[in-house]
C-alpha positions in Angstrom: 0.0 0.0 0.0 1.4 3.3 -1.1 1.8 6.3 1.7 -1.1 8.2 0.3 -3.1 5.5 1.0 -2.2 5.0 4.5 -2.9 8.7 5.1 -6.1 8.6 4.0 -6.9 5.4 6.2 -5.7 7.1 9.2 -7.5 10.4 8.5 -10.8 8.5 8.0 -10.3 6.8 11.4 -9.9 9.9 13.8 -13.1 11.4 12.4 -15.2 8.3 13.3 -13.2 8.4 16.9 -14.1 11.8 17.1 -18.3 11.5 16.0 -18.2 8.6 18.3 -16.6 10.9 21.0 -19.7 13.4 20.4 -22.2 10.9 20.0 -21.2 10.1 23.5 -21.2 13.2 24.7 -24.4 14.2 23.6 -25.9 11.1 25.3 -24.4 12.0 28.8 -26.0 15.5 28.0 -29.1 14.2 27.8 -29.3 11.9 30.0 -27.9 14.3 32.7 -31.3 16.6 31.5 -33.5 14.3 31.7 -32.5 13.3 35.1 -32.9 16.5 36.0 -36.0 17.2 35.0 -37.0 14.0 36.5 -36.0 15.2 39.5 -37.3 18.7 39.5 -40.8 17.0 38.6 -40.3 15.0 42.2 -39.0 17.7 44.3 -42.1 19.7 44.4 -44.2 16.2 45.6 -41.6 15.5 48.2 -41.5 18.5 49.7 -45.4 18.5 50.4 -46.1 18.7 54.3 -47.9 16.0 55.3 -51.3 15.6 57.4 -51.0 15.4 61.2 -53.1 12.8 62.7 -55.5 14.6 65.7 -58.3 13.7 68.0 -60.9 15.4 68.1 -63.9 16.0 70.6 -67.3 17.5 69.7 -67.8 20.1 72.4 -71.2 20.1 74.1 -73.0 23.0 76.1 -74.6 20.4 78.8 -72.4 20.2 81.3 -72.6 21.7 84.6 -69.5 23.5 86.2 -69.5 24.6 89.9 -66.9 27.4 91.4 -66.3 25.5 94.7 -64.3 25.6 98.0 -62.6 21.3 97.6 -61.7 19.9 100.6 -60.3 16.0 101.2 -62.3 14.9 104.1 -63.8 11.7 106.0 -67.3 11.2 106.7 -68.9 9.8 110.3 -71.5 9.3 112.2 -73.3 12.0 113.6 -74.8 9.8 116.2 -72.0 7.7 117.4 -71.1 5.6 120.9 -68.0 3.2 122.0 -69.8 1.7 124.9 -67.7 1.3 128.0 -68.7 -0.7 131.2 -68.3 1.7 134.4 -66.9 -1.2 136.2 -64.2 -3.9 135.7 -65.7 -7.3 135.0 -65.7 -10.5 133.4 -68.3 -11.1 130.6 -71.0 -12.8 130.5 -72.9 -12.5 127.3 -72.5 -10.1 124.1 -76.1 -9.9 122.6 -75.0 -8.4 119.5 -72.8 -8.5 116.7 -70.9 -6.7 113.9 -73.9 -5.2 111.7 -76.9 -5.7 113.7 -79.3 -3.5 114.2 -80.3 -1.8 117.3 -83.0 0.2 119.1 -82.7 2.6 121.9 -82.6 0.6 125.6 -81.9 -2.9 123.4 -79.7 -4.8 125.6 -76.4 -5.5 124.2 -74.2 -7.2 126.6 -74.0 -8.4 130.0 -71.0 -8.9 132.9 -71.1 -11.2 135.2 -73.3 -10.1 138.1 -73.8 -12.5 141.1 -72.9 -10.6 143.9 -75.0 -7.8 142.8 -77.5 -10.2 142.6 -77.4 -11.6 146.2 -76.4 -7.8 147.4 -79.9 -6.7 146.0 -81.9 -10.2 147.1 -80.0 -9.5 150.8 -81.4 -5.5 150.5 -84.8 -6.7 149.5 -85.1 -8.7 152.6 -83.9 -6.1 154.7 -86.5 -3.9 153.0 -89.3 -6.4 154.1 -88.4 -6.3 157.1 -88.2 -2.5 158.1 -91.4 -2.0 156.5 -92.5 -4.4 158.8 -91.1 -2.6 161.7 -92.9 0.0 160.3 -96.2 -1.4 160.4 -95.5 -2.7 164.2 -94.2 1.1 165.3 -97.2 2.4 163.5 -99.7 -0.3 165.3 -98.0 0.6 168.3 -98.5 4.4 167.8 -102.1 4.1 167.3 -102.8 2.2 169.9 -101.1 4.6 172.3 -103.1 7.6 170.5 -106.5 5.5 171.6 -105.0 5.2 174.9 -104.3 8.9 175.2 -108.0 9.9 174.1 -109.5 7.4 176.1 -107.3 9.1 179.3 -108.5 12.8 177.9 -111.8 12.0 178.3 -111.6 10.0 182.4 -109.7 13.7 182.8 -112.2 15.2 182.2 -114.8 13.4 183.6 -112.9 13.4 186.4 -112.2 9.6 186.5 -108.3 9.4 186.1 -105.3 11.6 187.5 -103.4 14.4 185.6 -100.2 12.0 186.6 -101.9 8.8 184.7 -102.8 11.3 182.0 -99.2 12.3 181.5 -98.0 9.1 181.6 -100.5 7.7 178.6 -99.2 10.6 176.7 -95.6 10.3 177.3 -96.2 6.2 176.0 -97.8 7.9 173.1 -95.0 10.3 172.2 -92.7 6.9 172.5 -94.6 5.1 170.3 -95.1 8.2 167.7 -91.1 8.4 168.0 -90.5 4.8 167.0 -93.1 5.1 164.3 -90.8 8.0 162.6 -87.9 6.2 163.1 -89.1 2.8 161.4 -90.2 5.2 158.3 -86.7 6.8 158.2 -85.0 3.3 158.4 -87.8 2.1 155.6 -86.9 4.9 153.4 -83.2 4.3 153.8 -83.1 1.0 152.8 -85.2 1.9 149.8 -82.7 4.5 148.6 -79.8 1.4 149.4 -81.6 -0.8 147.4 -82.0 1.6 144.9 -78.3 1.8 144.9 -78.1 -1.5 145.0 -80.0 -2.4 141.5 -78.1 0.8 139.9 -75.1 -0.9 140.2 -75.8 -3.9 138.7 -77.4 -2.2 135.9 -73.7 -1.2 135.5 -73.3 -4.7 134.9 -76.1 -5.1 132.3 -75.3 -2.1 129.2 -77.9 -1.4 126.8 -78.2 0.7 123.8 -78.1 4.3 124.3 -79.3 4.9 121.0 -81.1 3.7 117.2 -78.1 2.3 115.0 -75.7 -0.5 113.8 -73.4 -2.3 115.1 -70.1 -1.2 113.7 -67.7 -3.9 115.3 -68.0 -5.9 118.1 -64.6 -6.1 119.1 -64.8 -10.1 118.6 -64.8 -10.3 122.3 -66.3 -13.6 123.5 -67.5 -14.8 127.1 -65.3 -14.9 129.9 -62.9 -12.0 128.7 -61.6 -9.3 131.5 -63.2 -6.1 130.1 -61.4 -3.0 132.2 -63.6 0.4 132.4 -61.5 1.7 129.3 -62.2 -1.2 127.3 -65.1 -0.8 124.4 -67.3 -3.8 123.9 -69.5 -2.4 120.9 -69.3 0.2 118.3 -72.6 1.7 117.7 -73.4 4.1 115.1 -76.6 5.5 113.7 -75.7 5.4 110.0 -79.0 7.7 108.5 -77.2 10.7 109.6 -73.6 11.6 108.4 -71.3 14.3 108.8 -67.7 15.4 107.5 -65.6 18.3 109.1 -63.4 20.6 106.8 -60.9 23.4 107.0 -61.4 26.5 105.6 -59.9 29.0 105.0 -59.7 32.2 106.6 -60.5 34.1 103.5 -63.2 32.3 102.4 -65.3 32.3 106.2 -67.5 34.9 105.0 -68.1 33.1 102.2 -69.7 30.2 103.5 -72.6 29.8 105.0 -75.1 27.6 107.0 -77.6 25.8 104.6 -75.3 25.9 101.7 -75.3 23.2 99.2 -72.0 20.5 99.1 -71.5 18.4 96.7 -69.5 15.0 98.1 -67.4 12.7 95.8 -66.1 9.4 96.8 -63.1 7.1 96.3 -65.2 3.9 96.3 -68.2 5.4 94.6 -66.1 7.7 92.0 -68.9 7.7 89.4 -71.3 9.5 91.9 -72.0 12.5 93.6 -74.0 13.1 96.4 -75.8 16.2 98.3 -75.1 17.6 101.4 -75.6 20.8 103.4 -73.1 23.0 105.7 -74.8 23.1 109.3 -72.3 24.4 111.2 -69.4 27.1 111.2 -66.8 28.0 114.0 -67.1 31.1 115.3 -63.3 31.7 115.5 -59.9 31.6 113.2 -57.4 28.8 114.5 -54.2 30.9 115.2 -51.7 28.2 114.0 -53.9 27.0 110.9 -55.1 30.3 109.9 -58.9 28.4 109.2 -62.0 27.4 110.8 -64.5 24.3 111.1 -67.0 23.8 109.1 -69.1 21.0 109.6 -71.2 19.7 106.8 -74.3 17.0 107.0 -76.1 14.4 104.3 -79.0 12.6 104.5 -77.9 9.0 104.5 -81.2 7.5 104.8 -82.4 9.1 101.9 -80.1 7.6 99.7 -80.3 4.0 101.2 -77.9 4.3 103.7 -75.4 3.8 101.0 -72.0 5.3 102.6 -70.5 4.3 105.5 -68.4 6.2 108.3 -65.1 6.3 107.7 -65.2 6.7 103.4 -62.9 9.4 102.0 -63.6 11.9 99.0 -63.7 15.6 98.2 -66.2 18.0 99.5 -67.0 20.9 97.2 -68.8 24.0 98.9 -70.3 25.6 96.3 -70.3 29.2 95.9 -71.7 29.7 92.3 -73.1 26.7 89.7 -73.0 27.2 86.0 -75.3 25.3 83.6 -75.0 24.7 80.1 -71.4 25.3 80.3 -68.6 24.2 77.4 -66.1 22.2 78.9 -62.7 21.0 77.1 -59.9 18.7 78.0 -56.7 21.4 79.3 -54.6 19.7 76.6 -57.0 21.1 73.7 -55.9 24.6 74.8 -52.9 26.1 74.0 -51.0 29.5 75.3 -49.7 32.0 72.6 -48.9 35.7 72.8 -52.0 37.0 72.1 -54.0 34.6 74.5 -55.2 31.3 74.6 -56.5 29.4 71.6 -57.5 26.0 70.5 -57.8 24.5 66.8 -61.5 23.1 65.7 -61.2 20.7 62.9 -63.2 21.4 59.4 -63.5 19.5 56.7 -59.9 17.9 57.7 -58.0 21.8 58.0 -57.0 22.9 61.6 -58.8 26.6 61.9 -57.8 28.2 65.3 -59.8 29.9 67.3 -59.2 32.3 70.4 -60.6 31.5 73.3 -61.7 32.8 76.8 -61.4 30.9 79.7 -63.6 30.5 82.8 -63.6 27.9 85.7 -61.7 25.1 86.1 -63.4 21.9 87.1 -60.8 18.8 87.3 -58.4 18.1 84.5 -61.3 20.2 82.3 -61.7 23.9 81.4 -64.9 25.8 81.4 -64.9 28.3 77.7 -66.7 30.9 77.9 -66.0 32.5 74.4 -64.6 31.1 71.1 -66.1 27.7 70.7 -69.8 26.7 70.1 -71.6 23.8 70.5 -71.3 21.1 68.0 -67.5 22.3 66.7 -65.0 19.4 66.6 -62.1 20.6 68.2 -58.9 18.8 68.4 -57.9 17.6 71.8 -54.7 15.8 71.0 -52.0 16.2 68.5 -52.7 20.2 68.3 -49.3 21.3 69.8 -47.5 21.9 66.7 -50.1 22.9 64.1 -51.1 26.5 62.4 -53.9 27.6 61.0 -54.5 26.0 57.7 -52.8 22.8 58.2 -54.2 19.2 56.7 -55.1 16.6 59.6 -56.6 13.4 59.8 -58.2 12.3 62.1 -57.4 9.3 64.3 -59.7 8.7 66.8 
């Protein structure tokens, strides 16, 4: 092959390298485009904010919100008696037990009384016999009255001395004497008999009141009861009563007759009526408060509570009806105020709000929210106005 022809070869070869070398080119040019476009036609769905999942609660204007003075407190008996014998003894007999009912004078237990017994048959007997004294002193007496009018008379008739006379009348005022005296004895053992049959009745206890039997002690026969020992509990349970302390500011406040509303642990779904009977008439110096002693009507309710239950008593001051109430999370704090976000048609709208009383972990609204709106009560803390939810309930 001649030179010229190896030129030509060679020339022919770099000008496919080179079309190659731009064909390439052009591809990566492309291709680098259309990736871009690609990904500018991504970017924009990407970066869409997504929905924030909420709960939401439809507020109501039915509820019933109560500014209040709360106190703990522990209810008892009004009416309520730890019997105690006023003597030491062993006894005998316990009549009643835990939860039994009792009337007024019911015996309930008895210590062992024998010597009271034979005291009081002894007393009796010495009774009988001064009233029969008595009746012998008296017998006598009138027998020496008769003598002494008979003797009057023969005076004056002239058929007996002045010095038989005087000695008739001096038998008389003997006999009137020992009359007297045998009454005095009478009545005085009378009054020791009396005495006598009190004390055993210090033996024999009965109920000093209508009630129920709140513990017996489990004490059985033939245990030592002392005079500081308590054999039964009685209570009468239709009457209850709580004491609370308030506080000094507020004693003006409250008054005798005023409604209380009473909560309980073991009854939490209920409440329960009662009425402020009694206030102290002075400030406790240490405390800075005073007594007030509320009341309830146990019978009226089925004697339902028992002494001893623990709650919250509420004095209320003022009652609101038909009141909005909302969760506290639902409301949020901002620089203008306080606000909350109602959900509509799956877009958070806030909405200022005005706040009134606050009743548990709830908060009485006064302005801003209306009955029927759905307002979000969880997952509100980082929205704005305008923003997508969905709702999760």
């Amino acid at each position: 092959m001649s030179r010229r022809q190896t030129g030509r070869i060679g020339y022919f070869a770099l000008i496919i390298i080179f079309a190659a070398a731009l064909a390439a080119a052009g591809m990566y040019f492309m291709g680098t485009k259309d990736q871009a476009a690609i990904s500018q036609e991504i970017q924009p769905a990407e970066s869409e904010k997504q929905a924030a999942y909420v709960r939401v609660e439809t507020a109501l204007n039915d509820k019933t919100v109560r500014d209040s003075i709360v106190q703990n407190m522990s209810i008892e008996a009004v009416d309520r008696v730890q019997m105690t014998p006023r003597v030491t003894g062993r006894l005998e007999r316990l009549h009643v037990k835990t939860g039994d009912t009792v009337k007024r004078g019911q015996l309930v237990a008895t210590l062992e009384h024998e010597q009271q017994n034979a005291l009081i048959g002894a007393t009796e007997a010495q009774l009988a016999s001064s009233r029969a004294d008595t009746e012998r002193a008296r017998a006598e007496m009138m027998n020496a009255k008769t003598n002494l009018d008979r003797y009057e008379r023969l005076v004056k008739e002239g058929f007996s001395t002045q010095q038989q006379y005087d000695s008739v009348a001096t038998a008389h005022a003997s006999a009137l004497a020992s009359h007297n005296a045998a009454k005095a004895k009478e009545r005085q053992v009378a009054a020791e008999l009396g005495r006598v049959k009190s004390s055993q009745q210090d033996y024999i206890m009965h109920s000093p009141l209508d009630g129920t039997v709140l513990s017996d002690y489990s004490l059985t026969p033939g245990t030592m009861i002392s005079q500081n020992s308590p054999i039964v509990d009685i209570a009468d349970l239709r009457r209850l009563k709580a004491t609370l302390r308030i506080p000094e500011v507020k004693i003006f406040v409250v008054k005798p007759g005023m409604d209380v509303i009473l909560k309980f642990d073991a009854l939490p779904a209920e409440e329960f009526l009662g009425k402020v009977t009694r206030i102290d008439p002075f400030v406790d110096p240490a405390t800075r408060t005073s007594a007030v002693e509320i009341e309830l009507d146990n019978e009226a309710i089925g004697n339902r509570l028992r002494p001893g239950m623990f709650g919250q008593a509420s004095i209320v001051e003022s009652e609101f009806r038909g009141a909005v109430l909302l969760p506290e999370a639902a409301v949020q704090n901002g620089e203008g105020g306080q606000y909350i976000f109602v959900e509509e048609g799956g877009t958070a709208r806030r909405r200022d709000v005005k706040i009134g009383l606050r009743q548990g972990n709830e908060l009485q609204i006064i302005e801003g929210v209306a009955s029927g709106d759905r307002v979000i009560v969880f997952g509100g803390a980082n929205l704005s106005d305008g923003d997508s939810v969905t709702i999760q309930n």
